[in-house]
C-alpha positions as CSV (number, residue, x, y, z in Angstrom):
1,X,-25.1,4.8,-3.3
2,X,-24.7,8.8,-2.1
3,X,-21.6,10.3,-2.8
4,X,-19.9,12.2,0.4
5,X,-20.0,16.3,-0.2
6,X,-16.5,17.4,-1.2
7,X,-15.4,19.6,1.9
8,X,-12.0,21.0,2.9
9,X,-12.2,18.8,5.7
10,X,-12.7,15.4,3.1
11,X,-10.2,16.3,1.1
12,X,-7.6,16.8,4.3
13,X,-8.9,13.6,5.2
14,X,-8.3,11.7,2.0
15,X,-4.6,14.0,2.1
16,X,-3.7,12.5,5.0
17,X,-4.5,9.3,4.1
18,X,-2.6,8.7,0.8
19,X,0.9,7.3,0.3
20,X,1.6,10.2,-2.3
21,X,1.0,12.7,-0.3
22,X,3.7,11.3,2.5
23,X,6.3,10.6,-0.8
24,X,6.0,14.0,-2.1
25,X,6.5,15.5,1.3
26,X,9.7,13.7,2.1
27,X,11.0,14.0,-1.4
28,X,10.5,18.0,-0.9
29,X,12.5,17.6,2.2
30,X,15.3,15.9,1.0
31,X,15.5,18.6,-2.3
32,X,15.1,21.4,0.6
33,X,18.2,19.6,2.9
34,X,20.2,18.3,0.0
35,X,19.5,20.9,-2.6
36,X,21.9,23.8,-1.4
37,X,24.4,21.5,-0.4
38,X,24.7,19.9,-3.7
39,X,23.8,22.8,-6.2
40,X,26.7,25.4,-3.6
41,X,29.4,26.6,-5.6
42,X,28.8,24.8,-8.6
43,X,28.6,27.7,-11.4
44,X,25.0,25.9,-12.3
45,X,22.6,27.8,-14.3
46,X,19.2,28.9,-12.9
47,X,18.2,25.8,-14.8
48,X,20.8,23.7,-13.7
49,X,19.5,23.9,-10.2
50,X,16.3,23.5,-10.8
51,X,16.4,20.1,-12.5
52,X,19.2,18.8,-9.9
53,X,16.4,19.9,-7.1
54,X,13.7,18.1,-9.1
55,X,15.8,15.2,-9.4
56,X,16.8,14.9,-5.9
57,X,13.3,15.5,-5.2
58,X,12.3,13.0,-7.7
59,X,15.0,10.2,-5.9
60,X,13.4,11.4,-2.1
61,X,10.0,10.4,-3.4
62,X,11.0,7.0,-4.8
63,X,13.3,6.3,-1.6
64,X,10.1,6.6,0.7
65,X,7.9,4.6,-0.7
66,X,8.1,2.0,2.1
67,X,7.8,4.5,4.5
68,X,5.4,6.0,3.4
69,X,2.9,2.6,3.3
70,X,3.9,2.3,6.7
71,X,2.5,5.4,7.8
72,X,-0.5,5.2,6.2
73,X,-0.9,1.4,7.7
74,X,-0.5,3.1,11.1
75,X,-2.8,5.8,10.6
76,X,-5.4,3.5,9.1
77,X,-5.0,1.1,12.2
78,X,-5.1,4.1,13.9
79,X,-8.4,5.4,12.9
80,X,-9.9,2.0,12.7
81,X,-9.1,1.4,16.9
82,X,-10.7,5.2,17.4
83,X,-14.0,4.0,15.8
84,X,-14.2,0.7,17.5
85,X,-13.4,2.6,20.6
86,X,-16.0,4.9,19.8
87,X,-18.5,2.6,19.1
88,X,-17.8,0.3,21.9
């Protein structure tokens, strides 16, 4: 079996692709949004902030993971009706 080359344009590929990568995305959206809105006015410490924004980035990820399979689906169904298309 040949291995594929490992190209920037694979790894995009295999990016785009994976459930993680949509999870992590929205769960650093949701600490971006809710982050100053919960850490304002707070007195936190530098460190104070920065766990409750790897928290509420840690909740966004866990939140999305239905989402997130759903995208993939789409794009894979996606992709899949391209190449018969293609082929065709």
């Amino acid at each position: 079996m040949q291995k594929r080359p490992l190209s920037v344009a694979y790894i995009l590929f295999y990016l785009l692709f994976s459930e993680d990568t949509w999870r992590i995305a929205a769960g650093f959206v949701c600490a971006v949004f809710f982050g100053p809105l919960l850490t304002q006015g707070r007195n936190l410490s530098r460190g104070g902030e920065v766990m409750v924004w790897l928290m509420i980035l840690a909740i966004g990820w866990s939140l999305t993971a239905w989402p997130a399979k759903k995208i993939t689906a789409a794009l894979q169904r996606a992709l899949k009706a391209a190449s018969k298309q293609r082929w065709s």
